[in-house]
C-alpha positions as MATLAB code, in Angstrom:
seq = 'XXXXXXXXXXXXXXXXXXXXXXXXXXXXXXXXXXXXXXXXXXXXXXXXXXXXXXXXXXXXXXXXXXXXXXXXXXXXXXXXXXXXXXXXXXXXXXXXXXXXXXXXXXXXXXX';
ca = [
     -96.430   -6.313  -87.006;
     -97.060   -9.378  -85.997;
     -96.271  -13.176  -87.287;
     -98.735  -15.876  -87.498;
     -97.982  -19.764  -87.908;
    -100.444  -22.471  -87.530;
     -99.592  -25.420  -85.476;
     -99.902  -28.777  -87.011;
    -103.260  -28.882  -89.015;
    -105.451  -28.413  -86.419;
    -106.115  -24.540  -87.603;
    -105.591  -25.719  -91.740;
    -108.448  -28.543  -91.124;
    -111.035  -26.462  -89.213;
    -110.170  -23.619  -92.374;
    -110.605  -26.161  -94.743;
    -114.175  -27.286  -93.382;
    -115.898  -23.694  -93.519;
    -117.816  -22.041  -96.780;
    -115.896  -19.556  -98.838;
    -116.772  -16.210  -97.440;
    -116.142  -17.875  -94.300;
    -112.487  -18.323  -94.805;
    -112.406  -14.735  -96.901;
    -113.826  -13.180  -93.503;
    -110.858  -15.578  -91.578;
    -108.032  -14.554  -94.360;
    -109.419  -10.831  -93.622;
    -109.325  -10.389  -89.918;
    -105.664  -12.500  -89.684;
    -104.166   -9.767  -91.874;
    -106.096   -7.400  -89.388;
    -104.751   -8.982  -86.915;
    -101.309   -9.142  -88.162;
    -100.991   -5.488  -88.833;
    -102.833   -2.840  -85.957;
    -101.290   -2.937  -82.897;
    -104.887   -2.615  -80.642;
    -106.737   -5.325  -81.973;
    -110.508   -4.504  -81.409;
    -111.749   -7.074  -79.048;
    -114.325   -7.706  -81.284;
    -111.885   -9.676  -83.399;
    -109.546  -11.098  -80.889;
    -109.637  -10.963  -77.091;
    -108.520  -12.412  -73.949;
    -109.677  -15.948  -72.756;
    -110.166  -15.102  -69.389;
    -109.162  -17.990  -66.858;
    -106.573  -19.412  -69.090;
    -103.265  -19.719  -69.235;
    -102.592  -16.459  -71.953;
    -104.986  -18.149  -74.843;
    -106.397  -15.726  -76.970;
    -109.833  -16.381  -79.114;
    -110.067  -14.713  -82.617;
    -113.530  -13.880  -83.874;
    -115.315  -14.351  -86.572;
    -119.182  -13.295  -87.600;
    -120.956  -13.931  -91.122;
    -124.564  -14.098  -91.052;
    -125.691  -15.510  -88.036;
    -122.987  -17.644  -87.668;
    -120.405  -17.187  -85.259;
    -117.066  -19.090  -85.668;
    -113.540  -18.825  -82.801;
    -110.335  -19.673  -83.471;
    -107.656  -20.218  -80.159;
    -104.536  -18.366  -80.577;
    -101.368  -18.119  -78.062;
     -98.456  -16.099  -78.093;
     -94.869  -17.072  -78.717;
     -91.517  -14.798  -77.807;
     -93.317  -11.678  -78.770;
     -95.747  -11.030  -81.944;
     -95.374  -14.672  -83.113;
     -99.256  -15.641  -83.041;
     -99.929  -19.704  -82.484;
    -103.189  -20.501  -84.075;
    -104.928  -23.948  -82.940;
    -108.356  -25.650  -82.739;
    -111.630  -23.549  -84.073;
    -115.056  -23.720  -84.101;
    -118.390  -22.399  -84.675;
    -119.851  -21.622  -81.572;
    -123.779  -22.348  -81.026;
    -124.067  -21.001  -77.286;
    -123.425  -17.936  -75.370;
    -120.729  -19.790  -72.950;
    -117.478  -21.470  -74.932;
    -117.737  -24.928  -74.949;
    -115.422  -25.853  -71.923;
    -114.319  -29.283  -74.015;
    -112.774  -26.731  -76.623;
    -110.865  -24.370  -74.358;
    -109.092  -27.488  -73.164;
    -108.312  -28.550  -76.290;
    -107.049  -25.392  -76.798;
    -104.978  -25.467  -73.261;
    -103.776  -29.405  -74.295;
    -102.544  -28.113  -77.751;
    -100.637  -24.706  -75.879;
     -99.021  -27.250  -73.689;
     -97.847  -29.501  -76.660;
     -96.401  -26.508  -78.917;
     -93.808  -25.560  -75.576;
     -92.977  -29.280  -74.610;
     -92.505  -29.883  -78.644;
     -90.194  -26.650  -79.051;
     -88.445  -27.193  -75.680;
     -86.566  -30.634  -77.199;
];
C-alpha cells in the first residue's frame, strides 16, 4: 500500500480548478494508485529523462489531464504541479516545474 501527501497546494489548487467528474476520475485512480502494486502505465508511469518523477494520468472525454508525482523513503507518493495537456510532447516548462518543486520538498525536509 502506498501513502500519498500533497506538497504545499500546488496539487490542492490544480484539483480545485477541474470540473467534478474530473476530480471523481483523480479521487479514483489515487486510490488505484494507492492500493495495486503494478500500476498500469496507463495511469502512472515513468518520466523518462528525469530525476525519478513520475506522471499520473488522467482521461475524461477528450481531455487529458497529468499530475507529477515523486517518491519519498519507499511508498510515500509526493504529488505536485498538474495540468491538462493539449499536445502530444509534455510541456518542457511543466516538467521543470515539476523538477524545481522535487528539489524544494528534499532541501525543505533536509533542515
Amino acid at each position: 500500500m502506498r501513502n500519498i501527501f500533497y506538497y504545499k497546494n500546488h496539487y490542492l489548487d490544480f484539483f480545485k480548478s477541474l470540473k467534478p467528474e474530473v476530480r471523481k476520475k483523480f479521487n479514483w485512480t489515487l486510490q488505484l494508485i494507492s492500493v495495486i502494486e503494478h500500476v498500469p502505465e496507463k495511469y502512472f508511469r515513468h518520466i523518462r529523462n528525469s530525476s525519478g518523477l513520475f506522471e499520473i494520468r488522467v482521461e475524461v472525454g477528450s481531455s487529458i489531464y497529468r499530475v507529477f508525482s515523486f517518491f519519498d523513503e519507499g511508498n510515500l507518493i509526493i504529488l505536485i504541479n498538474g495540468f491538462q495537456k493539449k499536445t502530444q510532447k509534455t510541456p518542457k516548462e511543466e516538467i521543470y516545474l515539476a523538477e524545481k518543486l522535487k528539489k524544494q520538498y528534499f532541501d525543505e525536509k533536509e533542515k
